[in-house]
C-alpha positions as YAML, in Angstrom:
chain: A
units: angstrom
residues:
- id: 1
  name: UNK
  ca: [-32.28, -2.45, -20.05]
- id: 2
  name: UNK
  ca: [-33.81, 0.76, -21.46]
- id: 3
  name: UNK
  ca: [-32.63, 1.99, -24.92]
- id: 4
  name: UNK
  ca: [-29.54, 4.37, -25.08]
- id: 5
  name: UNK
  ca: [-27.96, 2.79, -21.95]
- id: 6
  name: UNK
  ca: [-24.52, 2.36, -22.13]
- id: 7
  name: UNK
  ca: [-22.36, 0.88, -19.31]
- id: 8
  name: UNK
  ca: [-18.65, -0.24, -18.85]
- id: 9
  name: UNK
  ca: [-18.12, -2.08, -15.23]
- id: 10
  name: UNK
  ca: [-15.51, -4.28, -13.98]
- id: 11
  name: UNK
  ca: [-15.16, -5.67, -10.67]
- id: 12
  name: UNK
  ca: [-12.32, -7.91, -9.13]
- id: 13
  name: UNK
  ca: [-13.81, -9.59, -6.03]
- id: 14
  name: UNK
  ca: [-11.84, -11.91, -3.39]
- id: 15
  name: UNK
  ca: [-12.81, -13.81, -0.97]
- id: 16
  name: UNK
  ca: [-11.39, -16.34, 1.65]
- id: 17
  name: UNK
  ca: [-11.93, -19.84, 2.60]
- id: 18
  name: UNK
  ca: [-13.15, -20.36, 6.07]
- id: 19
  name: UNK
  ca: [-10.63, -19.66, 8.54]
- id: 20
  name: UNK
  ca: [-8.22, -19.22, 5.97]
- id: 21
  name: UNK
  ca: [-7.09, -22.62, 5.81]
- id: 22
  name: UNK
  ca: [-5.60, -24.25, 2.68]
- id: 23
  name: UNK
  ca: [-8.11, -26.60, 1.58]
- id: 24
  name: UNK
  ca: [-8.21, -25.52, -2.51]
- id: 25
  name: UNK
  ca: [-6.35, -28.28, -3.96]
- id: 26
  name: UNK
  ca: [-4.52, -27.53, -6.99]
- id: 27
  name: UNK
  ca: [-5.72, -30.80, -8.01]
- id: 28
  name: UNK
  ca: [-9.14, -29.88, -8.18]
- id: 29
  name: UNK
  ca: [-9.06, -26.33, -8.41]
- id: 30
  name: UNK
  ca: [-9.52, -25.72, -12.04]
- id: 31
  name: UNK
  ca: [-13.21, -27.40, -12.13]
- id: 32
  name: UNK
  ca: [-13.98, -25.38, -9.27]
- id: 33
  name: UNK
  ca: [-12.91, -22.27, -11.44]
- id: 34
  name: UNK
  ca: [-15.06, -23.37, -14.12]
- id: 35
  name: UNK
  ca: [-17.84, -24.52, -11.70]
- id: 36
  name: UNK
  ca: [-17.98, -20.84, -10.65]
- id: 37
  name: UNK
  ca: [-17.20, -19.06, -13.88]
- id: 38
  name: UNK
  ca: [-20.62, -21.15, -15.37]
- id: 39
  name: UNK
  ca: [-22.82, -19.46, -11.83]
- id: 40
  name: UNK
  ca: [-21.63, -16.04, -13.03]
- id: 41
  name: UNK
  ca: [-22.78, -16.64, -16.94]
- id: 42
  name: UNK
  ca: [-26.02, -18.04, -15.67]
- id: 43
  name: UNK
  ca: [-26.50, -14.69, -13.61]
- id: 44
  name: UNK
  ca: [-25.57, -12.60, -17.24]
- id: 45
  name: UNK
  ca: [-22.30, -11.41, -16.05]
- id: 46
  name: UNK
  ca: [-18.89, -12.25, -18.06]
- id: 47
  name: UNK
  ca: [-16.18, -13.69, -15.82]
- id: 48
  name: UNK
  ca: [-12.59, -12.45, -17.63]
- id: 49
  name: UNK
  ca: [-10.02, -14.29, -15.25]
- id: 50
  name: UNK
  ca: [-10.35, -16.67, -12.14]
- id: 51
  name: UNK
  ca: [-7.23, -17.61, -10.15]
- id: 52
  name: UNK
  ca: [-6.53, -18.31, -6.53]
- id: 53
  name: UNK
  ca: [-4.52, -20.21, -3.87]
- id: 54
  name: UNK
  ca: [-5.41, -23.01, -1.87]
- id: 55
  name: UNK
  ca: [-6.73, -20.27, 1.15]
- id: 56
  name: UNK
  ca: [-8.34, -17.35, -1.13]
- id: 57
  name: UNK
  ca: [-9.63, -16.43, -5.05]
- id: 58
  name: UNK
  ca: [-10.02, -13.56, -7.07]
- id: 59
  name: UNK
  ca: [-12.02, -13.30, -9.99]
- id: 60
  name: UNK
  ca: [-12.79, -10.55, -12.50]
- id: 61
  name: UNK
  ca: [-16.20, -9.83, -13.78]
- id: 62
  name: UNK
  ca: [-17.65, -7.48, -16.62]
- id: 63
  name: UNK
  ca: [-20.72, -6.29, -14.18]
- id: 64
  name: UNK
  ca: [-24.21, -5.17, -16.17]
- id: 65
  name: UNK
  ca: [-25.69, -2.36, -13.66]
- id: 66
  name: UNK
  ca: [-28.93, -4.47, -13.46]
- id: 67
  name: UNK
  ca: [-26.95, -7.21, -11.07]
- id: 68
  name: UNK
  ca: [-26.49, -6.93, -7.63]
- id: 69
  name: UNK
  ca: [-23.29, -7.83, -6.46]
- id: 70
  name: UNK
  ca: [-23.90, -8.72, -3.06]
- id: 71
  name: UNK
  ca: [-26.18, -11.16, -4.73]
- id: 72
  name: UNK
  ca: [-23.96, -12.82, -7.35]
- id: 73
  name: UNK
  ca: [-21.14, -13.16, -4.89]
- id: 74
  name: UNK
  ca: [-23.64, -14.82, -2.57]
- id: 75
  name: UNK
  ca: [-24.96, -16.93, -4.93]
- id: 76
  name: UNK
  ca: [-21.31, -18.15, -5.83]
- id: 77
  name: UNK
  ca: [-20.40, -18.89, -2.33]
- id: 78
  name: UNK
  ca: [-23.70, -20.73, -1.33]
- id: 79
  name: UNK
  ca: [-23.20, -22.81, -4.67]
- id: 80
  name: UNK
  ca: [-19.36, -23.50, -4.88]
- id: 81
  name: UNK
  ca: [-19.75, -24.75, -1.40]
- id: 82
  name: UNK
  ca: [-22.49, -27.67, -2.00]
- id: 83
  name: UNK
  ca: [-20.32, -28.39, -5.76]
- id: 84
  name: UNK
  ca: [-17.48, -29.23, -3.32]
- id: 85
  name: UNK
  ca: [-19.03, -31.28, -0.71]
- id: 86
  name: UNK
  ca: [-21.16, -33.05, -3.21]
- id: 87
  name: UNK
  ca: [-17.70, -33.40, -5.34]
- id: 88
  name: UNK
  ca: [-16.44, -34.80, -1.95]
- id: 89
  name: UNK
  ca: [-13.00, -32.44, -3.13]
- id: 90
  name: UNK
  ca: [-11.64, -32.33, 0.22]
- id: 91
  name: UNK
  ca: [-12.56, -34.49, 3.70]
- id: 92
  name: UNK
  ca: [-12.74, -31.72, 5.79]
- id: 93
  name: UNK
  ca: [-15.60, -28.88, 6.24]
- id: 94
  name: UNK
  ca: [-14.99, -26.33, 3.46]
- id: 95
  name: UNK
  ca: [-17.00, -22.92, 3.39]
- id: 96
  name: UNK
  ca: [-16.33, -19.53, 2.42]
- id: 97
  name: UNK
  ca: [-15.56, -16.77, 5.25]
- id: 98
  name: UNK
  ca: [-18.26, -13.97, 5.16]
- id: 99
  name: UNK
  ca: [-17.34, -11.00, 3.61]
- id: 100
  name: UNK
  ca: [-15.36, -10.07, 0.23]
- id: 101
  name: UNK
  ca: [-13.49, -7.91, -1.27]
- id: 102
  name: UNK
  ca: [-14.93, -5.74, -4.25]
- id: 103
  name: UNK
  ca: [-12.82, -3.53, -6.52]
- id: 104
  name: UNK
  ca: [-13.80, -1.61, -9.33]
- id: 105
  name: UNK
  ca: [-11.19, -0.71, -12.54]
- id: 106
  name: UNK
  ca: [-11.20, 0.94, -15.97]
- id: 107
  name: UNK
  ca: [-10.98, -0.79, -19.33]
- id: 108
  name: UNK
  ca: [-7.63, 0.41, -19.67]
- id: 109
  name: UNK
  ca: [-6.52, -1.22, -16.59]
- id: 110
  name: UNK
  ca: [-8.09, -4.83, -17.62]
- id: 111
  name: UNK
  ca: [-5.06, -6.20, -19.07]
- id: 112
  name: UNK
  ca: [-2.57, -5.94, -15.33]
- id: 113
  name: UNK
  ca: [-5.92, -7.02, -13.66]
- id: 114
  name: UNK
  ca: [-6.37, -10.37, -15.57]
- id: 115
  name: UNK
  ca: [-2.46, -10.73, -15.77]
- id: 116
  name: UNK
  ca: [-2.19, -10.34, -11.92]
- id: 117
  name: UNK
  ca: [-5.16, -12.72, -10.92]
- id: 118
  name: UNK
  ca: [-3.35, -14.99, -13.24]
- id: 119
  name: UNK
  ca: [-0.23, -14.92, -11.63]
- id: 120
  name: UNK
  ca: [-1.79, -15.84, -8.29]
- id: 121
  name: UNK
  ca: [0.68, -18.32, -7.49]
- id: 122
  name: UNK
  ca: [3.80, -16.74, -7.81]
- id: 123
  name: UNK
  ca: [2.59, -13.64, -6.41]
- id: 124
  name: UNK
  ca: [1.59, -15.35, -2.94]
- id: 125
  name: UNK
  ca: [5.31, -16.72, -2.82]
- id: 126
  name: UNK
  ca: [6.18, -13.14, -1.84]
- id: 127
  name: UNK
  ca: [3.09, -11.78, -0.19]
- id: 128
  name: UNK
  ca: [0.89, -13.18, 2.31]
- id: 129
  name: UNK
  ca: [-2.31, -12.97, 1.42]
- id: 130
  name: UNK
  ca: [-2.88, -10.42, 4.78]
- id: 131
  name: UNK
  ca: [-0.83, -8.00, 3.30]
- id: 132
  name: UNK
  ca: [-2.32, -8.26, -0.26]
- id: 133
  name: UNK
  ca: [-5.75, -7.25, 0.99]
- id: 134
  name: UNK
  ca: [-4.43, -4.50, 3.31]
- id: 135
  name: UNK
  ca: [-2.80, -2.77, 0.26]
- id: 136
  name: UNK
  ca: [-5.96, -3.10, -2.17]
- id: 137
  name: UNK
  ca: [-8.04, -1.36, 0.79]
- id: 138
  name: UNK
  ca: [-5.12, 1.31, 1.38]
- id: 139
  name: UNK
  ca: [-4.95, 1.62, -2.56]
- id: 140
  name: UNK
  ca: [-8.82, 2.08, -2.99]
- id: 141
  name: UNK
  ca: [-8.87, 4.48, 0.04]
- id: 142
  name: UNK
  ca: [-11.86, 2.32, 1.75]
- id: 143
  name: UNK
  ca: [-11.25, 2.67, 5.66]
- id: 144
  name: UNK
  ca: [-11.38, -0.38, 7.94]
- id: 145
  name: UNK
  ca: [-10.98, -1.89, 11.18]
- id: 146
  name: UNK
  ca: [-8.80, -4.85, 11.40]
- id: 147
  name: UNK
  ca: [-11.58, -6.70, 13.94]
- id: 148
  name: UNK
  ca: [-13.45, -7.08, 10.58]
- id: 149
  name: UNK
  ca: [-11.29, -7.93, 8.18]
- id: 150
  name: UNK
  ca: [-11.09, -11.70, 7.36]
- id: 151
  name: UNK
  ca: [-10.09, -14.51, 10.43]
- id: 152
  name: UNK
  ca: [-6.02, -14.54, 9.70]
- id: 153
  name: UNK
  ca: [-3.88, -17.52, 10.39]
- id: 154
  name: UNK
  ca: [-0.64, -16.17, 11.60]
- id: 155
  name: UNK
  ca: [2.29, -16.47, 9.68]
- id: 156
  name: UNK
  ca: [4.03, -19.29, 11.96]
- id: 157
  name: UNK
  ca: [1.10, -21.21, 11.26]
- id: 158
  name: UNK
  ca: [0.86, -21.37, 7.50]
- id: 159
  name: UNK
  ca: [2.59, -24.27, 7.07]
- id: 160
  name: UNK
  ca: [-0.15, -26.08, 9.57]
- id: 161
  name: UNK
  ca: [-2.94, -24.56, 7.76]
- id: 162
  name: UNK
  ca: [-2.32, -26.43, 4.10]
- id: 163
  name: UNK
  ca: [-4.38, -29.63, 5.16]
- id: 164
  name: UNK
  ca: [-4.72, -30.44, 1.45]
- id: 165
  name: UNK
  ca: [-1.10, -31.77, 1.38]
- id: 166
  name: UNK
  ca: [-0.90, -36.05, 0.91]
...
């Protein structure tokens, strides 16, 4: 990076599990966290908080403007994905969905950013997931189509979809 270059970026990116379905078991779920948090120091990027549910994460990175985002979420994807089939974590097909979910903040916001990725769970207990992402893209004022917004299980099939359950 060239001398007198000074940057400050921080991006929260989500993404989904395949067809939405629960297969992140809380069980295993923290050494996928760390799995991912190690891709994203190996790239040169700082990972401040990781959190999810068993259908969808969030993470918050401290972004150098010589990485390409598109790339390091890539990168995590393809390589969480052969860490959990090699890990055997779940018997049933596990990939990400195409697509995420990139939002930029200040430094002054970091602090209700890490504190709401880390309250993951109890925030999904009120608000599906569907909703969530609707109100970040409404909030950031990034226009969409709903045909290409994640595959969504319906709400009356929730229940069906957490396949991680003994």
């Amino acid at each position: 990076m060239a001398a007198g270059t000074f940057t400050q970026i921080y991006i929260q990116i989500i993404f989904a599990v395949q067809g939405r379905v629960s297969l992140i078991n809380p069980d295993w779920e923290g050494e996928l966290y760390k799995y991912m948090s190690g891709i994203v120091r190996n790239k040169g990027q700082k990972m401040l908080a990781i959190n999810g549910i068993p259908d969808h994460i969030h993470f918050l990175i401290g972004m150098k403007p010589s990485c390409c985002l598109s790339g390091l979420v890539r990168e995590v994807k393809k390589s969480s994905n052969t860490f959990i089939a090699e890990k055997k974590f779940t018997k049933y097909p596990f990939a990400w969905q195409s697509g995420y979910g990139a939002f930029s903040y200040s430094h002054s916001s970091l602090g209700n950013v890490i504190a709401y990725i880390n309250n993951q769970k109890e925030h999904h207990k009120m608000k599906l997931f569907k909703d969530e992402y609707k109100l970040f893209l409404t909030k950031f004022n990034i226009e969409y189509k709903d045909d290409y917004l994640f595959e969504w299980i319906e709400q009356k099939n929730l229940k069906d979809s957490n396949v991680y359950r003994k």
